[in-house]
PyMOL Python script that loads the backbone (N, CA, C, O; Angstrom):
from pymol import cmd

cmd.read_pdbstr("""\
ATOM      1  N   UNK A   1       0.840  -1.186   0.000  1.00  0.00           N
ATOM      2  CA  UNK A   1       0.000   0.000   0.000  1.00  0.00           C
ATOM      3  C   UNK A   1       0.881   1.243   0.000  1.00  0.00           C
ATOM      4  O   UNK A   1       1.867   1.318   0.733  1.00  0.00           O
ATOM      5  N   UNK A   2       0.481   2.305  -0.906  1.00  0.00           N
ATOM      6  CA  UNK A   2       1.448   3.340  -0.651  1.00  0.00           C
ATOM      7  C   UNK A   2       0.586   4.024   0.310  1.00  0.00           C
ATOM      8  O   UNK A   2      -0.489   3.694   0.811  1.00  0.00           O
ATOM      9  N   UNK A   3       1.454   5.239   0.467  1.00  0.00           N
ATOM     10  CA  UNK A   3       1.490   6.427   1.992  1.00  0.00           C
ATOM     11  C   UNK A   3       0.254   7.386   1.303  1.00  0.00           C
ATOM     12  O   UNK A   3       0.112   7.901   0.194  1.00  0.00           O
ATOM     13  N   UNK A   4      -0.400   7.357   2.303  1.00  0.00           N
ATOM     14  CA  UNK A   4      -1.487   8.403   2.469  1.00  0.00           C
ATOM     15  C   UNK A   4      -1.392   9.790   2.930  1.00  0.00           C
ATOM     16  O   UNK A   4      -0.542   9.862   3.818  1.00  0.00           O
ATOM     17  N   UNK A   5      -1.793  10.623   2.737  1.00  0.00           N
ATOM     18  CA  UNK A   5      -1.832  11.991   3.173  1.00  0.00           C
ATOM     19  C   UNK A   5      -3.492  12.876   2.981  1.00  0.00           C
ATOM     20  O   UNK A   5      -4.538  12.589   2.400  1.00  0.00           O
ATOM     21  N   UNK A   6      -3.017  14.060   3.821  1.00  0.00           N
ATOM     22  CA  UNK A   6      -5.044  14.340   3.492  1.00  0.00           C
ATOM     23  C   UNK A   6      -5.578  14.913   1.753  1.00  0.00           C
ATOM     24  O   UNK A   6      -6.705  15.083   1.286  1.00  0.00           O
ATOM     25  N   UNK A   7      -3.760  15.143   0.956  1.00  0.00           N
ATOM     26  CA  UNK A   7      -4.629  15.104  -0.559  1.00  0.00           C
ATOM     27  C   UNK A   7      -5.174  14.053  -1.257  1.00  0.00           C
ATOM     28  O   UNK A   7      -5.750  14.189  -2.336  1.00  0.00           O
ATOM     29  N   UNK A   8      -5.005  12.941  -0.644  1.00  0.00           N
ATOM     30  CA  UNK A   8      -5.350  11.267  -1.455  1.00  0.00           C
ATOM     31  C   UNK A   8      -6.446  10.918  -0.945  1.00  0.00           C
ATOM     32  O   UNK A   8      -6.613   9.916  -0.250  1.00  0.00           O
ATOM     33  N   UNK A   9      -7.778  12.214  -1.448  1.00  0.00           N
ATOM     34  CA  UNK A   9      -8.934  11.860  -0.414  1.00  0.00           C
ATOM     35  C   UNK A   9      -9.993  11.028  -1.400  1.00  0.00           C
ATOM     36  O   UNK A   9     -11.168  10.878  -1.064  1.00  0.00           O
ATOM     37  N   UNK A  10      -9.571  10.613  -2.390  1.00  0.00           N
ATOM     38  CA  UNK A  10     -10.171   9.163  -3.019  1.00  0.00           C
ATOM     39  C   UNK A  10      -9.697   7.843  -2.451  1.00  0.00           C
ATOM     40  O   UNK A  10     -10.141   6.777  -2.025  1.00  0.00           O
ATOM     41  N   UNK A  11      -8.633   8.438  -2.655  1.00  0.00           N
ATOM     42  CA  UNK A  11      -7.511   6.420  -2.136  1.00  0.00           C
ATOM     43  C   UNK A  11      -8.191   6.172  -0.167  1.00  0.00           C
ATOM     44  O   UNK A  11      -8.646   5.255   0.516  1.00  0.00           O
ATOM     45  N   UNK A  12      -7.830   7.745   0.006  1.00  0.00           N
ATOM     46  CA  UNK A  12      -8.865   7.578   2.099  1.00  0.00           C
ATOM     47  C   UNK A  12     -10.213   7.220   1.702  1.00  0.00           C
ATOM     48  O   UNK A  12     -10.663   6.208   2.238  1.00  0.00           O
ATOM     49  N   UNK A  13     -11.129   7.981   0.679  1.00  0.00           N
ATOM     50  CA  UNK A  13     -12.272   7.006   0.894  1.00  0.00           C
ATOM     51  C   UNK A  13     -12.621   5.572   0.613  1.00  0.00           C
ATOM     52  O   UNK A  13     -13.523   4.851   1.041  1.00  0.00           O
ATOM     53  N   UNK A  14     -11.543   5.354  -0.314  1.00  0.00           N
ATOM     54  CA  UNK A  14     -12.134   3.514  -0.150  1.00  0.00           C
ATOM     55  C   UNK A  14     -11.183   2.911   0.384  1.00  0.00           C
ATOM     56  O   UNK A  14     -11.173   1.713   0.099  1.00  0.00           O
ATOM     57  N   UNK A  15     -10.280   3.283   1.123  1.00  0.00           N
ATOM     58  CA  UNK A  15      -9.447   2.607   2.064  1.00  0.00           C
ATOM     59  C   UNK A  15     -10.519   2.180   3.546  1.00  0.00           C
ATOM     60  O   UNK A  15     -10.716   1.051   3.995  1.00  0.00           O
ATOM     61  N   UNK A  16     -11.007   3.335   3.994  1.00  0.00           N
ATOM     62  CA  UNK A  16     -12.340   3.617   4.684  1.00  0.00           C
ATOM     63  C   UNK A  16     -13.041   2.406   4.879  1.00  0.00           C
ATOM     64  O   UNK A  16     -13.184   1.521   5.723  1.00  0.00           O
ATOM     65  N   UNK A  17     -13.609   2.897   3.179  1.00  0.00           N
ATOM     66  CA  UNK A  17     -14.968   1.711   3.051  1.00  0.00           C
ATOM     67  C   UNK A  17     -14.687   0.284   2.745  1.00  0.00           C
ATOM     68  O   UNK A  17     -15.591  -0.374   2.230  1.00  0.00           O
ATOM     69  N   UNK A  18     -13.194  -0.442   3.079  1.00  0.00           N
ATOM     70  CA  UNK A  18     -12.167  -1.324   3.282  1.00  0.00           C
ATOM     71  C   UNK A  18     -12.775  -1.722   4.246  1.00  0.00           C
ATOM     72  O   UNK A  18     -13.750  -2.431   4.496  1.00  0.00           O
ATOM     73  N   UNK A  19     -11.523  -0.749   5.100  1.00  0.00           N
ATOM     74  CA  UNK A  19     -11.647  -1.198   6.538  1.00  0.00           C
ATOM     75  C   UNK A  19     -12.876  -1.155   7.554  1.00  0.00           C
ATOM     76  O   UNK A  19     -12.830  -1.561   8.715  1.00  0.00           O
ATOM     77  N   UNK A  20     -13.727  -0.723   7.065  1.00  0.00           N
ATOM     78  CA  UNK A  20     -15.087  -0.134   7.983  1.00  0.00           C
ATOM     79  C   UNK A  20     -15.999  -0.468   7.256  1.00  0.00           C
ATOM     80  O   UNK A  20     -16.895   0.358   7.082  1.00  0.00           O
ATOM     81  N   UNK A  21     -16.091  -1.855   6.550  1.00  0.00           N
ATOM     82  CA  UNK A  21     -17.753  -1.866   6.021  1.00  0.00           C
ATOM     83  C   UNK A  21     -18.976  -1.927   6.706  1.00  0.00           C
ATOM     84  O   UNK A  21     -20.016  -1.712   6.084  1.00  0.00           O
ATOM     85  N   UNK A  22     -18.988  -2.125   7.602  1.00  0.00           N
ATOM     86  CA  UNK A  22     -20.556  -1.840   8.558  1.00  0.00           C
ATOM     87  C   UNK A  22     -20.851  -0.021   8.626  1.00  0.00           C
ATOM     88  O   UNK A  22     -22.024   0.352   8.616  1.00  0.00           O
ATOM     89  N   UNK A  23     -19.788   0.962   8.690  1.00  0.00           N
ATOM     90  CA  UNK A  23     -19.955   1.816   9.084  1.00  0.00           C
ATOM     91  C   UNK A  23     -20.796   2.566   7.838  1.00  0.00           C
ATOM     92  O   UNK A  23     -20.467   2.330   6.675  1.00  0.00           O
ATOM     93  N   UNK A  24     -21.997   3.562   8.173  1.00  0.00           N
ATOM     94  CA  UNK A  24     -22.698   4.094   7.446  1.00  0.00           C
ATOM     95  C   UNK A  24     -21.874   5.623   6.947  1.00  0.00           C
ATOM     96  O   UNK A  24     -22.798   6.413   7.138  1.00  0.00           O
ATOM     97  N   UNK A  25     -21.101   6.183   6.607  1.00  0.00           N
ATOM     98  CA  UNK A  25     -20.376   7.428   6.515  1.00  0.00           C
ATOM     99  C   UNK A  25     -21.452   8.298   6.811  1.00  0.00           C
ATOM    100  O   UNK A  25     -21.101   9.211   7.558  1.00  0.00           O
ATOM    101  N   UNK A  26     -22.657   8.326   6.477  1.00  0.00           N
ATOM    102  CA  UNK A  26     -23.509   9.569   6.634  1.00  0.00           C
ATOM    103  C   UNK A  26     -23.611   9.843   7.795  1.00  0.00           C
ATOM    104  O   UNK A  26     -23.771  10.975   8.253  1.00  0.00           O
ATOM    105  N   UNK A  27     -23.531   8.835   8.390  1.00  0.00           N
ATOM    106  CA  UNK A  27     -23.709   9.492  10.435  1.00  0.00           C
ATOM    107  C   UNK A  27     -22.323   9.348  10.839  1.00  0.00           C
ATOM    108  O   UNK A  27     -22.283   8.835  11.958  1.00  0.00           O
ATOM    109  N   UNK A  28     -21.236   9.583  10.399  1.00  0.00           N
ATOM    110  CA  UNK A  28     -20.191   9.438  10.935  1.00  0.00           C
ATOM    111  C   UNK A  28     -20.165  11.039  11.623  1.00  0.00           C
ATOM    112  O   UNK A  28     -20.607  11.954  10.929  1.00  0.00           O
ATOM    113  N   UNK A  29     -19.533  11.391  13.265  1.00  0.00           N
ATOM    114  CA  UNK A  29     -18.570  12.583  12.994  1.00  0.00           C
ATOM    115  C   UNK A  29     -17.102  13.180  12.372  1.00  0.00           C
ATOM    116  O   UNK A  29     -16.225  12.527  11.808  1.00  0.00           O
ATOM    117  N   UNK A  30     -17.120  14.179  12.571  1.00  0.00           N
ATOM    118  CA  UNK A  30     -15.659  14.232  12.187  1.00  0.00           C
ATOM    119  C   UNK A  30     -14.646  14.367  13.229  1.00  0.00           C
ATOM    120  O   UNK A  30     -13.479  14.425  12.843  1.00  0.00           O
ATOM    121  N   UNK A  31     -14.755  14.394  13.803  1.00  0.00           N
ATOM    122  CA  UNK A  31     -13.747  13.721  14.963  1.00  0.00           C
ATOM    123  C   UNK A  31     -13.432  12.477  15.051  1.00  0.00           C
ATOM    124  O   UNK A  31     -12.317  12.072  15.382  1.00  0.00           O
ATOM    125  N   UNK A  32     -14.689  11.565  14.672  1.00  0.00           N
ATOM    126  CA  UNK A  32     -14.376   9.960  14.528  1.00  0.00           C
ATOM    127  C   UNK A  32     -14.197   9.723  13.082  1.00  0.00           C
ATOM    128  O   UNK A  32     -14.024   8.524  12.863  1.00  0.00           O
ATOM    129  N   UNK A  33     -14.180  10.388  12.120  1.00  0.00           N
ATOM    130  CA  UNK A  33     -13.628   9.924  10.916  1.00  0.00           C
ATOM    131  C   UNK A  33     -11.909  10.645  10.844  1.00  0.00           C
ATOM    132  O   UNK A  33     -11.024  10.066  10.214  1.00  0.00           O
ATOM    133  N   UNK A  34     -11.691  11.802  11.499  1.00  0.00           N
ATOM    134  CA  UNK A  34     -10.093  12.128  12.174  1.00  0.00           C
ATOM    135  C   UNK A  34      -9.913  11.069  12.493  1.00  0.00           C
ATOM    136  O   UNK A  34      -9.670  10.368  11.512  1.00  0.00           O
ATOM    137  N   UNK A  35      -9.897  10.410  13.631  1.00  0.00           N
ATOM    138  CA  UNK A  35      -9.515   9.310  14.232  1.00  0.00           C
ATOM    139  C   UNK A  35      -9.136   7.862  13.431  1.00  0.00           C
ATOM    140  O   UNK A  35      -8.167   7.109  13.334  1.00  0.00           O
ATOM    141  N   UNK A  36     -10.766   7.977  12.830  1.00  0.00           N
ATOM    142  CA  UNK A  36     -10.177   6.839  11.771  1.00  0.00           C
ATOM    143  C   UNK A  36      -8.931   6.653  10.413  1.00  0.00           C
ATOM    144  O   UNK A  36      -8.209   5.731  10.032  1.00  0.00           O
ATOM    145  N   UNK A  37      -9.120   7.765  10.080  1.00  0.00           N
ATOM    146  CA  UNK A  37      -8.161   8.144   8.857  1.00  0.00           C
ATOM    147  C   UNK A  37      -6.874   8.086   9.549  1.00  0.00           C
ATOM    148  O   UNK A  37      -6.145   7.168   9.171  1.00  0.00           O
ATOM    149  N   UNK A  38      -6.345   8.970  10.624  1.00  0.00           N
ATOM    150  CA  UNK A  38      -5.515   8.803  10.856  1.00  0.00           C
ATOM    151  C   UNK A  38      -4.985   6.962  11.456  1.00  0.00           C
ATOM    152  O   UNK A  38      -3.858   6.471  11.532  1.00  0.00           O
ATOM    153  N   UNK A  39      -5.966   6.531  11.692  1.00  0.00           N
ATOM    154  CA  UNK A  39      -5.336   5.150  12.176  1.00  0.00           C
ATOM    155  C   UNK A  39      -5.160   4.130  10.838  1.00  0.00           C
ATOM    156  O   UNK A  39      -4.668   3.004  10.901  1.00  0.00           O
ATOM    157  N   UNK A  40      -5.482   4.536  10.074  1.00  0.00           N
ATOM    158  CA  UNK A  40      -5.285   4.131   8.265  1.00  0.00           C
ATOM    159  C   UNK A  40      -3.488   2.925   8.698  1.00  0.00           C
ATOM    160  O   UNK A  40      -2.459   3.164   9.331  1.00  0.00           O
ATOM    161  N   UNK A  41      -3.997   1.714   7.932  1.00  0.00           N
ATOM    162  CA  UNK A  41      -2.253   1.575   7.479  1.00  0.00           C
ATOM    163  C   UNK A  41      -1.403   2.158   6.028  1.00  0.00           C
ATOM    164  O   UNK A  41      -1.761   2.055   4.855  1.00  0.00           O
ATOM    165  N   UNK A  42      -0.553   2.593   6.419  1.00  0.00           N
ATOM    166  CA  UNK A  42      -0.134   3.727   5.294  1.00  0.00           C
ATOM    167  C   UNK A  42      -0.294   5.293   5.459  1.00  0.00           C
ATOM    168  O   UNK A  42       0.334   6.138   4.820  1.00  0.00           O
ATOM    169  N   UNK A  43      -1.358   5.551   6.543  1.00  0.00           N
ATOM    170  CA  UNK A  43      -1.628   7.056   6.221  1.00  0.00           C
ATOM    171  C   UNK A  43      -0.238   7.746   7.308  1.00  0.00           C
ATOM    172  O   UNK A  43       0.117   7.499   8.460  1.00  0.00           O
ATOM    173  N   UNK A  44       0.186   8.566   6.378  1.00  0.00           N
ATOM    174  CA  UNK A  44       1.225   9.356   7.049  1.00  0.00           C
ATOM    175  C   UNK A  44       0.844  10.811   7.034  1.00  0.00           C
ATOM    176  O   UNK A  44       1.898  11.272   7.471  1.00  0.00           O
ATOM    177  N   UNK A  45       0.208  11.667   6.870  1.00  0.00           N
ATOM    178  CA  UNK A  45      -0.769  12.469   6.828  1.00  0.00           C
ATOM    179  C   UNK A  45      -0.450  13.041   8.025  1.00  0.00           C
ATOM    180  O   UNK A  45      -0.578  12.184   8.899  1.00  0.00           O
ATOM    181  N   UNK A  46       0.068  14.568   8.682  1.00  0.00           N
ATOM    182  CA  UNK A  46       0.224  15.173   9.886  1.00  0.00           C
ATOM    183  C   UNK A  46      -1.367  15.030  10.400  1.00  0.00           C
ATOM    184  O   UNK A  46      -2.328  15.201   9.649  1.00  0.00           O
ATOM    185  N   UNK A  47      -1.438  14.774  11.453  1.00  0.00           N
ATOM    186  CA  UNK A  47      -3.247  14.967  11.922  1.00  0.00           C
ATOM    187  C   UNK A  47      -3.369  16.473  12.240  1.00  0.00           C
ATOM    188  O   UNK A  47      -4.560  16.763  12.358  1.00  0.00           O
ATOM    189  N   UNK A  48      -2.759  17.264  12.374  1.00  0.00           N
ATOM    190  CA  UNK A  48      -2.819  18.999  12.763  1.00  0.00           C
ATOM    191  C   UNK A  48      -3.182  19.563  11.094  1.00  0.00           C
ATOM    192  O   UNK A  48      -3.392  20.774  11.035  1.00  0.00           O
ATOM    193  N   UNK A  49      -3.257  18.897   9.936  1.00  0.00           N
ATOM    194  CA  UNK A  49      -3.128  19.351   8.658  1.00  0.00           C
ATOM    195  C   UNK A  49      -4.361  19.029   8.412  1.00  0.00           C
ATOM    196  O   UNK A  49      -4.149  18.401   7.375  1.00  0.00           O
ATOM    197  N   UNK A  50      -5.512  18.969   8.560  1.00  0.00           N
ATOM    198  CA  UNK A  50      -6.584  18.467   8.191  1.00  0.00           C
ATOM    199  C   UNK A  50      -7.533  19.291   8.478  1.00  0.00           C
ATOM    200  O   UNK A  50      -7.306  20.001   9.458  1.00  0.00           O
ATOM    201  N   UNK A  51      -9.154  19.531   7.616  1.00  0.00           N
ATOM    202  CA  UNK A  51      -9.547  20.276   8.341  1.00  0.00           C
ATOM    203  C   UNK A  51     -10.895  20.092   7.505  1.00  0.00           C
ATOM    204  O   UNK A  51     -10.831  19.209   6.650  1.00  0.00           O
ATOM    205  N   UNK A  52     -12.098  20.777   7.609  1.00  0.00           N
ATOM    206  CA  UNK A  52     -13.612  20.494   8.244  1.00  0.00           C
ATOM    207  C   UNK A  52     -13.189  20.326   6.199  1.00  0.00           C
ATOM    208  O   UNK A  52     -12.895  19.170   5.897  1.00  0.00           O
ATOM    209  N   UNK A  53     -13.173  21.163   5.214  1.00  0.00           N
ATOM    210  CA  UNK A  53     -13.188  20.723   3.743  1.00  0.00           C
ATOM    211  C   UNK A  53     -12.597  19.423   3.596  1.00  0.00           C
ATOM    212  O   UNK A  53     -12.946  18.684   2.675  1.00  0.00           O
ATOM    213  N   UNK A  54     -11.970  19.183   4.201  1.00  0.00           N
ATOM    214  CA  UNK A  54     -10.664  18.014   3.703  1.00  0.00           C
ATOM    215  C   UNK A  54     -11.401  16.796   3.915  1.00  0.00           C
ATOM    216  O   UNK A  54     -11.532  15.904   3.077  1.00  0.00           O
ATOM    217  N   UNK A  55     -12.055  16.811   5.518  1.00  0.00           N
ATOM    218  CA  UNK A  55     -12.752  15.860   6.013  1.00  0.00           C
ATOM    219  C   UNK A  55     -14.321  15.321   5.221  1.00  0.00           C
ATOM    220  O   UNK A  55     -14.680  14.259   4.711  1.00  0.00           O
ATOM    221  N   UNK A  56     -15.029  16.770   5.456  1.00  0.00           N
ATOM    222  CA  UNK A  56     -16.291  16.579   4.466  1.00  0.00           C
ATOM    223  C   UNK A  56     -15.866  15.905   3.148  1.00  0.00           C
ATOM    224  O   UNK A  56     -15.807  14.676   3.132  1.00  0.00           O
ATOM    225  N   UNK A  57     -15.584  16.566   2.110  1.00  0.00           N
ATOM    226  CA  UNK A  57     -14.985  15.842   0.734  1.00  0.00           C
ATOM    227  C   UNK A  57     -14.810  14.158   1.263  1.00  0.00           C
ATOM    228  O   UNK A  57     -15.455  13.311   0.646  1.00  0.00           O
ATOM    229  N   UNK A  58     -13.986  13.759   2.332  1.00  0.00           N
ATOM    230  CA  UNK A  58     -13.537  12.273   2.089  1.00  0.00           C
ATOM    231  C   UNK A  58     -14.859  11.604   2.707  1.00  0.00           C
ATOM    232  O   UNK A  58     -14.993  10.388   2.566  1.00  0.00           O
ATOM    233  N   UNK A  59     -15.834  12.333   3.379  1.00  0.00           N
ATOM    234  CA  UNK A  59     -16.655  11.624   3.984  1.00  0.00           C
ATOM    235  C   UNK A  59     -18.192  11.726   2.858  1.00  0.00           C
ATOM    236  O   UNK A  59     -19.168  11.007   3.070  1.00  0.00           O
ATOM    237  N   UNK A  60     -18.133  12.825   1.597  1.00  0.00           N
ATOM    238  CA  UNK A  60     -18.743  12.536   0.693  1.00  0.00           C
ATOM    239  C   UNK A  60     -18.178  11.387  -0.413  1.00  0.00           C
ATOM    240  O   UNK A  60     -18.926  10.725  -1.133  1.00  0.00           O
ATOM    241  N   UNK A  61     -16.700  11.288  -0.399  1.00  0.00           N
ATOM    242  CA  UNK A  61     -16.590  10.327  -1.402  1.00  0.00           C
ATOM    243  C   UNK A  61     -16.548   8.957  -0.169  1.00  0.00           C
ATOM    244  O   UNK A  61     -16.031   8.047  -0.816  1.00  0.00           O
ATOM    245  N   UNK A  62     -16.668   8.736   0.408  1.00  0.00           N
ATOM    246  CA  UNK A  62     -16.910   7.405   0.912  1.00  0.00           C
ATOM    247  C   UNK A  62     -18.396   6.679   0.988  1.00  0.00           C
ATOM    248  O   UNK A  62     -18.791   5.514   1.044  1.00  0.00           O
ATOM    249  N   UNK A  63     -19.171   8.338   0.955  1.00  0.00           N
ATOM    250  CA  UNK A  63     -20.826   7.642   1.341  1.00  0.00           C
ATOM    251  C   UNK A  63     -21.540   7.068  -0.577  1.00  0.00           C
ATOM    252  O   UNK A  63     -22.512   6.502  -1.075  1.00  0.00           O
ATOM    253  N   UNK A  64     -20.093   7.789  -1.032  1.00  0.00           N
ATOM    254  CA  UNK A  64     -20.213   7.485  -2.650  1.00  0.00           C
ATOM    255  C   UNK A  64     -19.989   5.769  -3.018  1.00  0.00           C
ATOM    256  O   UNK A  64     -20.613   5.003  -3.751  1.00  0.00           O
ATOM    257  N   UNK A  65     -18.865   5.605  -2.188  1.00  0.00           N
ATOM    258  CA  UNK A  65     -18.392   4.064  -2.426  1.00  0.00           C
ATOM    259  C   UNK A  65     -19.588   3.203  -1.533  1.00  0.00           C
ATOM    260  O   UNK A  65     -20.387   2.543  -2.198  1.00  0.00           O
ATOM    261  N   UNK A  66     -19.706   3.203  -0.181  1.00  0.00           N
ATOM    262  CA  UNK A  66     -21.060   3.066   0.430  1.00  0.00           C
ATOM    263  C   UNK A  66     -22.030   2.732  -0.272  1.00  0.00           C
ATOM    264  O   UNK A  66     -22.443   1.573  -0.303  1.00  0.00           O
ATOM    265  N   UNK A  67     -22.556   3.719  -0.960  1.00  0.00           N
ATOM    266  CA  UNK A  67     -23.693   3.716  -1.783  1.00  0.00           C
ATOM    267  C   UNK A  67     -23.947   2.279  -2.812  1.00  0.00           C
ATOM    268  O   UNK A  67     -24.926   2.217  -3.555  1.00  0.00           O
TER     269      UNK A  67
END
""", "prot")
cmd.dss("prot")
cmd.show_as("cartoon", "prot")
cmd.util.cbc("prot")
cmd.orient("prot")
């Protein structure tokens, strides 16, 4: 797997919907999708670099893969 960061917010959403298939993205927060992304294998991504656009976007393309 290559290294993640918060611009690879396609490769984070179906890495996501990988590792978390029960999880519904639409009710996720973003504090618990922080949490999750950052616990990613591969994601090297500063967690202080992230922020409410970065998050929304990966949590619309995941409810995309979801879907």
């Amino acid at each position: 797997m290559n290294n993640l960061t918060w611009l690879d917010v396609n490769k984070i959403a179906i890495e996501l919907y990988v590792a978390f298939p029960d999880i519904d993205p639409q009710w996720i927060s973003f504090p618990d999708l922080h949490k999750k992304i950052c616990g990613l294998e591969g994601f090297i991504g500063d967690s202080n670099k992230s922020n409410e656009q970065i998050l929304e976007a990966i949590q619309m393309l995941w409810i995309e893969e979801y879907e």
